[in-house]
N, CA, C and O atoms as CSV, one atom per row, in Angstrom:
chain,resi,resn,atom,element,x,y,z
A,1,UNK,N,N,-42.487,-10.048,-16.429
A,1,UNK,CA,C,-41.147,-10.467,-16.040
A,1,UNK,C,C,-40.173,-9.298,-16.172
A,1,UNK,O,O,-39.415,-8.880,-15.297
A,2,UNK,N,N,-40.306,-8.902,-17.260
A,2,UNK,CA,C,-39.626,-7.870,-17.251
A,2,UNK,C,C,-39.174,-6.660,-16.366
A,2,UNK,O,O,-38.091,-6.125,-16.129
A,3,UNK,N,N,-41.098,-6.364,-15.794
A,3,UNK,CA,C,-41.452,-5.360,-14.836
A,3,UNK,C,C,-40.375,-5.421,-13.773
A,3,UNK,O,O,-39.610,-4.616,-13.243
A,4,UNK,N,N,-40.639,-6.733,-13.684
A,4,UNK,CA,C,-40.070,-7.138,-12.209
A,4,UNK,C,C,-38.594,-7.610,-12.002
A,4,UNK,O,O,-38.053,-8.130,-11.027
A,5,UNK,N,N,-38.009,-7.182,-13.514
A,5,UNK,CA,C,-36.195,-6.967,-13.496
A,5,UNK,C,C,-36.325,-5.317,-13.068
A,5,UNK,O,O,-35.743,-4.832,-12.098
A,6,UNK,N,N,-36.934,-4.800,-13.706
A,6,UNK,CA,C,-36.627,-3.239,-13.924
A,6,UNK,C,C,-36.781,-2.985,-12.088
A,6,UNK,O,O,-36.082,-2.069,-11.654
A,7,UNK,N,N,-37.680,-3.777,-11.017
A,7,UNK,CA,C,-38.002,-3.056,-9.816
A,7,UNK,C,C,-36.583,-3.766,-8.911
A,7,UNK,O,O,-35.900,-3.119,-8.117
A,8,UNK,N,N,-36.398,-5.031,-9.217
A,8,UNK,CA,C,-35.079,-5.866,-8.754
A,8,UNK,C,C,-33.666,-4.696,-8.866
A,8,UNK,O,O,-32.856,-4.464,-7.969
A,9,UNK,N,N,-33.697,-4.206,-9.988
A,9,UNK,CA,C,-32.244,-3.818,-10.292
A,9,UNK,C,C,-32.931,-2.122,-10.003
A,9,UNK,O,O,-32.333,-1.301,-10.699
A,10,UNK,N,N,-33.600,-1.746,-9.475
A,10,UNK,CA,C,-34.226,-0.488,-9.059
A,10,UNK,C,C,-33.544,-0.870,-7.487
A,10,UNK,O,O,-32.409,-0.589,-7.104
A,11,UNK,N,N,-34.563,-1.559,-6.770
A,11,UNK,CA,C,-34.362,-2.001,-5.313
A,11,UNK,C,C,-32.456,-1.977,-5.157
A,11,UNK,O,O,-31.793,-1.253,-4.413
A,12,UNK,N,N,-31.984,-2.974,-6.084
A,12,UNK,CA,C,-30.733,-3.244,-6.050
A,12,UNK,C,C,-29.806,-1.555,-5.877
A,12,UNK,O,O,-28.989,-1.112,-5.070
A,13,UNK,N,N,-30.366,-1.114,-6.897
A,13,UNK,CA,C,-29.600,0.191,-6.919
A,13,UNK,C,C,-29.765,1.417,-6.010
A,13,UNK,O,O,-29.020,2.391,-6.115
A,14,UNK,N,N,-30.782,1.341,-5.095
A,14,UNK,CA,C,-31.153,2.418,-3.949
A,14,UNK,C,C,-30.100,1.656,-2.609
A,14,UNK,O,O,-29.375,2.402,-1.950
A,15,UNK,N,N,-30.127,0.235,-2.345
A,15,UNK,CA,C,-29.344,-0.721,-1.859
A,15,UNK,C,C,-28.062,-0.563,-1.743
A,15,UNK,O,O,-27.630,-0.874,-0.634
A,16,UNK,N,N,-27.061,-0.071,-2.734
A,16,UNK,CA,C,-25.866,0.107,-3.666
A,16,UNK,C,C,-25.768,1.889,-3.072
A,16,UNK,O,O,-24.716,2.491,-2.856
A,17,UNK,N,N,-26.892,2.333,-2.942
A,17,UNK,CA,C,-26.364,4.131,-2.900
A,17,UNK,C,C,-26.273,4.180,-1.571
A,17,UNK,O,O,-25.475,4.993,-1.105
A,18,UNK,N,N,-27.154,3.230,-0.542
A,18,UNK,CA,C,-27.191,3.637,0.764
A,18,UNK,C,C,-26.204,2.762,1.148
A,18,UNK,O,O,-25.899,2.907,2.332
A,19,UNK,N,N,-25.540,1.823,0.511
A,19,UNK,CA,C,-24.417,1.208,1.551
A,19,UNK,C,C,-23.173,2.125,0.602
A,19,UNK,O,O,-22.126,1.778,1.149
A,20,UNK,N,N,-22.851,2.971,-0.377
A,20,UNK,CA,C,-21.855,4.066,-0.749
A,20,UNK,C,C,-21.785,5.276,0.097
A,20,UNK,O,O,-20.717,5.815,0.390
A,21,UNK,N,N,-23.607,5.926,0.703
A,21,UNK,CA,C,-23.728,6.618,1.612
A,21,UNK,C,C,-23.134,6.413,3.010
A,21,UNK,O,O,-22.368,7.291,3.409
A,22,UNK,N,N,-23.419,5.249,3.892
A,22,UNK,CA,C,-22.931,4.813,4.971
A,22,UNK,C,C,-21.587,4.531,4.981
A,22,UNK,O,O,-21.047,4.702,6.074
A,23,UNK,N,N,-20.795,4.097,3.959
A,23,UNK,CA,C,-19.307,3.982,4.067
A,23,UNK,C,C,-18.765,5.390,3.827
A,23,UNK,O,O,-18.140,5.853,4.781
A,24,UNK,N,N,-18.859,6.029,2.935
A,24,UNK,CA,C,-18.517,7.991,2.845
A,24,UNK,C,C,-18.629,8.515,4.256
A,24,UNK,O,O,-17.727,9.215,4.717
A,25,UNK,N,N,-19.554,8.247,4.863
A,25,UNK,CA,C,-20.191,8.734,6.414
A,25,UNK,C,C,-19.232,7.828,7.519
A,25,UNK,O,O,-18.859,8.200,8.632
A,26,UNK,N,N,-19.047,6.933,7.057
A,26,UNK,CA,C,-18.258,6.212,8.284
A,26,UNK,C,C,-16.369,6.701,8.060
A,26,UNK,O,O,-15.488,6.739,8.919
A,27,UNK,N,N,-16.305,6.959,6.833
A,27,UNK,CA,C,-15.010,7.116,6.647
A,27,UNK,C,C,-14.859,8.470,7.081
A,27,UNK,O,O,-14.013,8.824,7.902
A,28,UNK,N,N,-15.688,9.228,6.522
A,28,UNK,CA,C,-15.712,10.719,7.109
A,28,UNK,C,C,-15.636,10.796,8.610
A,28,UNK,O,O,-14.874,11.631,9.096
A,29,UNK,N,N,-16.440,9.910,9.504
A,29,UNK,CA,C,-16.453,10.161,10.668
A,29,UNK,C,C,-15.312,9.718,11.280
A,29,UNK,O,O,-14.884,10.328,12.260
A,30,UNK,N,N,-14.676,8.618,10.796
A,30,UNK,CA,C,-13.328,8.337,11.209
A,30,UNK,C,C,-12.162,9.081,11.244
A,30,UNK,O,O,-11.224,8.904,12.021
A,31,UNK,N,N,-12.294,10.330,9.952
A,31,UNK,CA,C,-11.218,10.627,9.634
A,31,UNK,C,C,-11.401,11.911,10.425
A,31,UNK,O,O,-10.268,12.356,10.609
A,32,UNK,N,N,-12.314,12.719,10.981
A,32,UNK,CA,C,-12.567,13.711,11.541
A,32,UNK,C,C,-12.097,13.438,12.899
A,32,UNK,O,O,-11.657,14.412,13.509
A,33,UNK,N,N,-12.105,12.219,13.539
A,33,UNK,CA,C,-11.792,11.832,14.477
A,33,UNK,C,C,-10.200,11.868,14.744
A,33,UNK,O,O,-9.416,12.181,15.640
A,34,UNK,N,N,-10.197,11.457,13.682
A,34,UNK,CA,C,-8.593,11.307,13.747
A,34,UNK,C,C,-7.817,12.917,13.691
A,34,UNK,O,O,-6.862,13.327,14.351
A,35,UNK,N,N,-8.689,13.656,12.574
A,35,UNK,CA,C,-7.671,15.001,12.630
A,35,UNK,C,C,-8.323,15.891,13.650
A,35,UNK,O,O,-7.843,17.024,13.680
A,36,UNK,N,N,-9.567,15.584,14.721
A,36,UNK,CA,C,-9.566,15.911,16.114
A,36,UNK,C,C,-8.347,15.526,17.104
A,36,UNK,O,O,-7.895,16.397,17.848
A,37,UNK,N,N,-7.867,14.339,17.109
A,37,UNK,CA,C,-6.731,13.827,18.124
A,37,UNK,C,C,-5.351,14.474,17.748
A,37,UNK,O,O,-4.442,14.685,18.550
A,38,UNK,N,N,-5.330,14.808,16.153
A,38,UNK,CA,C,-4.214,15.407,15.641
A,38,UNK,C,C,-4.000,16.416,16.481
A,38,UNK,O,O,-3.115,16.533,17.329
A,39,UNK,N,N,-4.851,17.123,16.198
A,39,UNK,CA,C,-4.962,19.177,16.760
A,39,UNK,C,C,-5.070,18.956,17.927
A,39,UNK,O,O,-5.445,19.987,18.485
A,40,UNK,N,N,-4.942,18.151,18.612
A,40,UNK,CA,C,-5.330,18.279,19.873
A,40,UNK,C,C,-4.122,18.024,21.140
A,40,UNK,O,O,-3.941,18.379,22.305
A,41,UNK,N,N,-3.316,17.014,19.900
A,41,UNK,CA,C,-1.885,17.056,20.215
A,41,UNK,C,C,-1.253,17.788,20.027
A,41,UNK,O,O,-0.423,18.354,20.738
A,42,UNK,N,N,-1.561,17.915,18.947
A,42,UNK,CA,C,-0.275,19.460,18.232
A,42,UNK,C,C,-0.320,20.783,19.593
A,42,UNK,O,O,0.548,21.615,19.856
A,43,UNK,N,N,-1.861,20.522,20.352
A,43,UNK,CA,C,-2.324,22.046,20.663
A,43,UNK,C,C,-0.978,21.522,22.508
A,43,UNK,O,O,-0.253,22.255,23.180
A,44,UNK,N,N,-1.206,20.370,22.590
A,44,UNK,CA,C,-0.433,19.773,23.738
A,44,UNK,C,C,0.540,20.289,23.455
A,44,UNK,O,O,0.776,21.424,23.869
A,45,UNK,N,N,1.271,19.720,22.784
A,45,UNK,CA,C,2.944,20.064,22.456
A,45,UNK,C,C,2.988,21.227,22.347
A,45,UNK,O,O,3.943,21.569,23.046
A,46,UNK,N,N,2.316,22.551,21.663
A,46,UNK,CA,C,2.585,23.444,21.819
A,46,UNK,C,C,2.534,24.009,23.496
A,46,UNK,O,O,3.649,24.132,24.005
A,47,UNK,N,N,1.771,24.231,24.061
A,47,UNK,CA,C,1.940,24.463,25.467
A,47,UNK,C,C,2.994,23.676,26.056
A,47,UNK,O,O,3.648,24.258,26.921
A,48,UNK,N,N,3.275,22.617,25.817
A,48,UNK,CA,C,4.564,22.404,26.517
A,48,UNK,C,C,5.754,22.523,26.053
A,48,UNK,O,O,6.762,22.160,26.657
A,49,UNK,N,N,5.725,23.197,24.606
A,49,UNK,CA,C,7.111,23.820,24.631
A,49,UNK,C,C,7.191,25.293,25.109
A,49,UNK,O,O,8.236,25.897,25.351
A,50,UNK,N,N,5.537,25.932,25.242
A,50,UNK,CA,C,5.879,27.139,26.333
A,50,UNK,C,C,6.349,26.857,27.497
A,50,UNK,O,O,7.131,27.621,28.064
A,51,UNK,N,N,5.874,25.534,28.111
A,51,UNK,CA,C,6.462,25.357,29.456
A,51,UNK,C,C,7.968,25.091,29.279
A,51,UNK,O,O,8.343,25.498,30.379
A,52,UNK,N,N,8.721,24.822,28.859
A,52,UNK,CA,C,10.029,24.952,28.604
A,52,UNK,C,C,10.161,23.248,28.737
A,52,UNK,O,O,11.057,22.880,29.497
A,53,UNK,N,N,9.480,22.340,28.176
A,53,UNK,CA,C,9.622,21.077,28.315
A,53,UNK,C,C,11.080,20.940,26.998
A,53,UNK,O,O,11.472,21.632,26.059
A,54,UNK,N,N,11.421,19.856,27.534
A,54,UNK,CA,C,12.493,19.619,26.135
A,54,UNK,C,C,11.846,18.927,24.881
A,54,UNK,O,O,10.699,18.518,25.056
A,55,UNK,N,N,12.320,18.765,23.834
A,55,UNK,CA,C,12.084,18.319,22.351
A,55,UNK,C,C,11.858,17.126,22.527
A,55,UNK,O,O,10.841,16.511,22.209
A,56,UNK,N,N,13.191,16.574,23.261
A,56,UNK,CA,C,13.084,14.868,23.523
A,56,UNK,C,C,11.805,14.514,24.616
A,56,UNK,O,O,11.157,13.514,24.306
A,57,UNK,N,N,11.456,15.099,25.631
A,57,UNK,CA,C,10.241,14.644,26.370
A,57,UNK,C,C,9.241,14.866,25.569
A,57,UNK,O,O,8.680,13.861,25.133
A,58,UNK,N,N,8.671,16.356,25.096
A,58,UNK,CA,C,7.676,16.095,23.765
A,58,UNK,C,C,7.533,15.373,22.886
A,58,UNK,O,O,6.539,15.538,22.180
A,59,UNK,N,N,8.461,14.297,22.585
A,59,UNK,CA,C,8.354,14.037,21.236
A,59,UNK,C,C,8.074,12.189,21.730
A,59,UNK,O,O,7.643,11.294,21.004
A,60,UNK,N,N,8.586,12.083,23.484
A,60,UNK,CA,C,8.301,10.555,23.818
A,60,UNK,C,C,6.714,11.207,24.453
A,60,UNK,O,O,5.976,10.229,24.332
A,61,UNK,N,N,6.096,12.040,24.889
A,61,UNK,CA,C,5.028,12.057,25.434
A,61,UNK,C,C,3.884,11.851,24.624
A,61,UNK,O,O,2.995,11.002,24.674
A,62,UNK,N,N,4.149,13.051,23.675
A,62,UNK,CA,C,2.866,13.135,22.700
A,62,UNK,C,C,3.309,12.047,21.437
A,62,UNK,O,O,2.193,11.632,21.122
A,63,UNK,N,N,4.144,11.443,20.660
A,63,UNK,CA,C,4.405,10.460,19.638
A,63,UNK,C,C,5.110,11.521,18.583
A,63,UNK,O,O,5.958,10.997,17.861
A,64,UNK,N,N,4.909,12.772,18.411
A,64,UNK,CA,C,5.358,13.501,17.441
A,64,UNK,C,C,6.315,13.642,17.297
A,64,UNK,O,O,7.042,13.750,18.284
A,65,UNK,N,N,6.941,13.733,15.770
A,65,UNK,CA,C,8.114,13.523,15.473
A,65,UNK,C,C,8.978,15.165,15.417
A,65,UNK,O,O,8.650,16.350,15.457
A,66,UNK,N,N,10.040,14.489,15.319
A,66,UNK,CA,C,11.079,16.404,15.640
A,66,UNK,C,C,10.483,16.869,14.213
A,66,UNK,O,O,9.805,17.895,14.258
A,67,UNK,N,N,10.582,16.490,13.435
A,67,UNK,CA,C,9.874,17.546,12.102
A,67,UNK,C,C,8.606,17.997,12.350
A,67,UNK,O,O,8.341,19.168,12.082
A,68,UNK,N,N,7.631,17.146,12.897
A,68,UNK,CA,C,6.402,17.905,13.541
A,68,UNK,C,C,6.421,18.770,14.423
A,68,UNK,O,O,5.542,19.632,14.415
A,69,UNK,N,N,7.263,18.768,15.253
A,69,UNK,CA,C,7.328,19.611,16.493
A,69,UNK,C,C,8.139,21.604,15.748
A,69,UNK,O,O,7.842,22.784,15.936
A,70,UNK,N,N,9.125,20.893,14.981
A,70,UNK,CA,C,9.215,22.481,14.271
A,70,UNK,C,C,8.330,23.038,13.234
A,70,UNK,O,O,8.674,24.119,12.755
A,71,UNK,N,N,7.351,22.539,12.844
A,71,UNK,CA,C,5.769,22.644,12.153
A,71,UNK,C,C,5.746,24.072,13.386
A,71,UNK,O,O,5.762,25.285,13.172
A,72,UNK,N,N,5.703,23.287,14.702
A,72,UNK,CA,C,4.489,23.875,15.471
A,72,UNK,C,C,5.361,25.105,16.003
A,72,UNK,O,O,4.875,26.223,16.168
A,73,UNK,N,N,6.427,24.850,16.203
A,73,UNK,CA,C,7.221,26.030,16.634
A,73,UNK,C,C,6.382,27.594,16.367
A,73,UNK,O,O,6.930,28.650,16.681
């Protein structure tokens, strides 16, 4: 009986690492995603304030706020 706590709470605990593994991995992949769309805007807005776009159209096109936009300046 015993044996067969020690393989239960064994099983249990490989169970426990691979669903800690898959959420780390899913959060990671989410969040990479997200600071892909970041840079990718930022890289937008910058070219269009070379194009001589205004602050106010950048800032309704891409969502970024005027403090972000002088980040990128």
């Amino acid at each position: 009986a015993r044996e067969r706590r020690l393989a239960e709470l064994r099983l249990k605990y490989i169970m426990d690492q691979k669903a800690v593994e898959e959420y780390g991995y899913d959060n990671g992949y989410d969040k990479g995603i997200e600071e892909g769309k970041s840079q990718r805007t930022q890289e937008i807005a910058k070219e269009m304030l070379k194009q001589k776009y205004t602050i106010e159209e950048i800032m309704s096109i891409t969502g970024l706020s005027k403090e972000e936009l002088e980040k990128i300046k």
